[in-house]
N, C-alpha and C positions, 0 to 999 in steps of 0.2 A: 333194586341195587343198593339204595341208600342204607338197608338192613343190613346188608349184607359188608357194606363199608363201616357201618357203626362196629362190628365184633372185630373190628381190626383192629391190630396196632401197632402194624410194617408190613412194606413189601419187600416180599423176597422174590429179585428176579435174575433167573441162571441163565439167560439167553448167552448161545455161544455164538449166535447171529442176530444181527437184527440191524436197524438205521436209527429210529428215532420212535422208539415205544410209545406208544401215547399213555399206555397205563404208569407209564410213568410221569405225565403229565398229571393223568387221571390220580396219582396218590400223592403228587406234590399237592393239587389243591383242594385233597379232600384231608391233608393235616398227618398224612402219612411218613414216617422216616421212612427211604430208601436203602436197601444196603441189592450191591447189584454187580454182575461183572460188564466190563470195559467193553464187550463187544460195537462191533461197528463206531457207529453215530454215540453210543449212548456216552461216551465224556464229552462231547458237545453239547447236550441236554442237560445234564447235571454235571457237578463238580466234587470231584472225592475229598470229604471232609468237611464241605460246605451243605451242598444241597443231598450229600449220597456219599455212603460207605461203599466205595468200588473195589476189586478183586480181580486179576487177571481171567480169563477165559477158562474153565477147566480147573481152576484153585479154588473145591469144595472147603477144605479148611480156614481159607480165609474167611471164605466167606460164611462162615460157621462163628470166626469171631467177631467179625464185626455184627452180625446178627444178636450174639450174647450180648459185644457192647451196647446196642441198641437198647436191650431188655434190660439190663446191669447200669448204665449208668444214666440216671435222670436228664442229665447237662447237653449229655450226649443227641437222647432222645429231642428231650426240647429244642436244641438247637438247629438240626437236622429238620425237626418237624418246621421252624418258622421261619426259616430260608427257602424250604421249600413249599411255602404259602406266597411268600414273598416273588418267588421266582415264578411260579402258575401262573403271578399276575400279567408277565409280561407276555403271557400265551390268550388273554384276554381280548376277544372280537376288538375291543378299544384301544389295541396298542399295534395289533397286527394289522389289519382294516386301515389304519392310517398309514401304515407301510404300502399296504399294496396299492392303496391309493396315489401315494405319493410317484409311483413306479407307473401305473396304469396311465395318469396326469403326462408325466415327463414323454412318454411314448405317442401322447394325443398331439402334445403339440409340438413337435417337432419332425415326427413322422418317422420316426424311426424305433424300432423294435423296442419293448420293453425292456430294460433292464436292472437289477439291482443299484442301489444310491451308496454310498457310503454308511448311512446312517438303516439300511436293511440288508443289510450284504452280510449276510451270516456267514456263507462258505470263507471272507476274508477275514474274519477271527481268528483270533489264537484260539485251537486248541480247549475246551474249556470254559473260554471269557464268555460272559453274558453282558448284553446291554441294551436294557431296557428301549 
Protein backbone atom coordinates (compact mmCIF):
# COMPACT_ATOMS: atom_id res chain seq x y z
CA UNK A 1 0.00 0.00 0.00
CA UNK A 2 2.86 2.45 0.86
CA UNK A 3 3.79 2.15 -3.07
CA UNK A 4 0.91 2.80 -3.98
CA UNK A 5 0.51 6.07 -1.51
CA UNK A 6 4.07 7.21 -2.85
CA UNK A 7 2.58 7.96 -6.72
CA UNK A 8 0.00 10.04 -5.04
CA UNK A 9 -0.68 13.51 -4.70
CA UNK A 10 -4.51 14.06 -3.58
CA UNK A 11 -7.40 12.38 -2.85
CA UNK A 12 -10.31 12.75 -4.65
CA UNK A 13 -13.34 11.69 -2.75
CA UNK A 14 -17.08 11.86 -4.38
CA UNK A 15 -19.04 10.10 -1.82
CA UNK A 16 -22.49 11.25 -1.95
CA UNK A 17 -22.91 9.13 1.45
CA UNK A 18 -20.94 8.24 3.79
CA UNK A 19 -20.04 9.15 8.05
CA UNK A 20 -16.60 9.45 8.73
CA UNK A 21 -14.16 7.92 5.91
CA UNK A 22 -11.25 6.75 7.19
CA UNK A 23 -9.40 7.15 3.89
CA UNK A 24 -9.67 10.20 4.71
CA UNK A 25 -7.90 9.96 7.82
CA UNK A 26 -5.74 7.38 5.79
CA UNK A 27 -4.55 10.50 3.32
CA UNK A 28 -4.46 13.35 6.11
CA UNK A 29 -1.61 11.22 7.58
CA UNK A 30 0.08 9.90 4.69
CA UNK A 31 0.68 14.07 3.60
CA UNK A 32 -2.35 13.94 1.21
CA UNK A 33 -4.35 17.27 0.21
CA UNK A 34 -8.06 16.40 0.29
CA UNK A 35 -10.54 17.95 -1.99
CA UNK A 36 -13.89 16.05 -1.25
CA UNK A 37 -17.76 16.51 -1.04
CA UNK A 38 -19.70 17.39 2.32
CA UNK A 39 -21.62 14.17 2.46
CA UNK A 40 -22.74 13.01 5.87
CA UNK A 41 -20.08 13.19 8.67
CA UNK A 42 -17.21 14.11 6.33
CA UNK A 43 -17.31 18.40 7.65
CA UNK A 44 -16.90 17.04 10.87
CA UNK A 45 -13.58 15.19 10.01
CA UNK A 46 -12.03 17.83 7.97
CA UNK A 47 -12.57 21.48 7.54
CA UNK A 48 -13.21 23.26 3.97
CA UNK A 49 -10.16 25.44 3.42
CA UNK A 50 -8.23 24.04 6.21
CA UNK A 51 -7.80 20.36 6.32
CA UNK A 52 -10.00 19.69 2.68
CA UNK A 53 -11.28 21.53 -0.35
CA UNK A 54 -15.10 20.50 0.07
CA UNK A 55 -17.97 20.79 -2.66
CA UNK A 56 -21.58 20.15 -2.28
CA UNK A 57 -22.87 16.60 -2.89
CA UNK A 58 -23.43 16.06 -6.76
CA UNK A 59 -21.28 19.49 -7.66
CA UNK A 60 -18.75 17.64 -10.14
CA UNK A 61 -17.48 21.18 -11.25
CA UNK A 62 -16.47 22.26 -8.07
CA UNK A 63 -15.04 19.75 -7.46
CA UNK A 64 -13.11 19.77 -10.64
CA UNK A 65 -11.79 23.21 -9.35
CA UNK A 66 -10.71 22.85 -6.37
CA UNK A 67 -8.77 19.56 -7.62
CA UNK A 68 -6.95 22.11 -10.27
CA UNK A 69 -6.51 24.41 -7.27
CA UNK A 70 -4.78 21.65 -5.50
CA UNK A 71 -2.26 20.87 -8.61
CA UNK A 72 -2.07 24.80 -9.64
CA UNK A 73 -1.35 26.46 -6.57
CA UNK A 74 1.86 25.38 -4.47
CA UNK A 75 0.37 27.42 -1.03
CA UNK A 76 -2.59 25.74 -1.51
CA UNK A 77 -1.23 22.36 -1.75
CA UNK A 78 1.24 22.65 1.08
CA UNK A 79 -1.08 24.17 3.23
CA UNK A 80 -3.92 21.65 3.00
CA UNK A 81 -1.21 18.91 3.07
CA UNK A 82 0.27 20.14 6.77
CA UNK A 83 -2.94 20.65 8.45
CA UNK A 84 -3.90 17.67 7.50
CA UNK A 85 -0.82 15.89 9.06
CA UNK A 86 -1.39 18.04 11.75
CA UNK A 87 -5.09 16.93 12.28
CA UNK A 88 -4.20 12.72 11.84
CA UNK A 89 -2.48 13.51 14.94
CA UNK A 90 -5.28 13.68 16.91
CA UNK A 91 -6.70 10.29 15.49
CA UNK A 92 -3.48 8.98 16.97
CA UNK A 93 -4.02 5.57 19.65
CA UNK A 94 -2.28 8.45 22.12
CA UNK A 95 -4.82 11.08 22.04
CA UNK A 96 -7.94 8.87 21.46
CA UNK A 97 -6.93 5.73 24.06
CA UNK A 98 -6.80 8.46 26.65
CA UNK A 99 -10.36 9.56 25.77
CA UNK A 100 -11.68 6.38 26.12
CA UNK A 101 -9.94 5.81 29.00
CA UNK A 102 -11.08 8.73 30.60
CA UNK A 103 -14.88 7.68 29.79
CA UNK A 104 -14.21 3.97 30.63
CA UNK A 105 -12.45 5.30 34.31
CA UNK A 106 -15.70 7.74 35.14
CA UNK A 107 -18.10 4.69 34.43
CA UNK A 108 -15.93 2.17 36.94
CA UNK A 109 -16.28 4.30 39.61
CA UNK A 110 -19.25 5.50 39.98
CA UNK A 111 -21.36 2.86 38.43
CA UNK A 112 -22.96 4.26 36.11
CA UNK A 113 -23.04 3.95 32.22
CA UNK A 114 -20.22 5.28 30.28
CA UNK A 115 -20.56 8.35 28.88
CA UNK A 116 -18.93 11.09 26.80
CA UNK A 117 -16.80 13.93 29.09
CA UNK A 118 -16.77 17.32 27.79
CA UNK A 119 -13.28 17.19 26.63
CA UNK A 120 -14.37 13.83 24.21
CA UNK A 121 -17.90 14.59 23.25
CA UNK A 122 -17.42 14.96 19.60
CA UNK A 123 -21.12 14.90 18.69
CA UNK A 124 -21.29 18.45 21.15
CA UNK A 125 -18.98 20.32 18.65
CA UNK A 126 -19.74 22.83 16.18
CA UNK A 127 -20.02 21.61 13.17
CA UNK A 128 -16.43 21.43 11.79
CA UNK A 129 -14.37 22.45 15.11
CA UNK A 130 -11.63 20.00 16.01
CA UNK A 131 -9.86 19.64 19.28
CA UNK A 132 -7.23 17.89 20.04
Amino acid sequence: MERVRAGCHALLNTSRVDNQPVSLIEAMASGLPIVSTDAGGIPDLVQHGTTALLADVGDSQTLGRHLQEVFTDADVYQRLRHAGLEQAETFAWSHVGSAWREIYAGSQRDGTPARATESSDVAARPRGEVRP
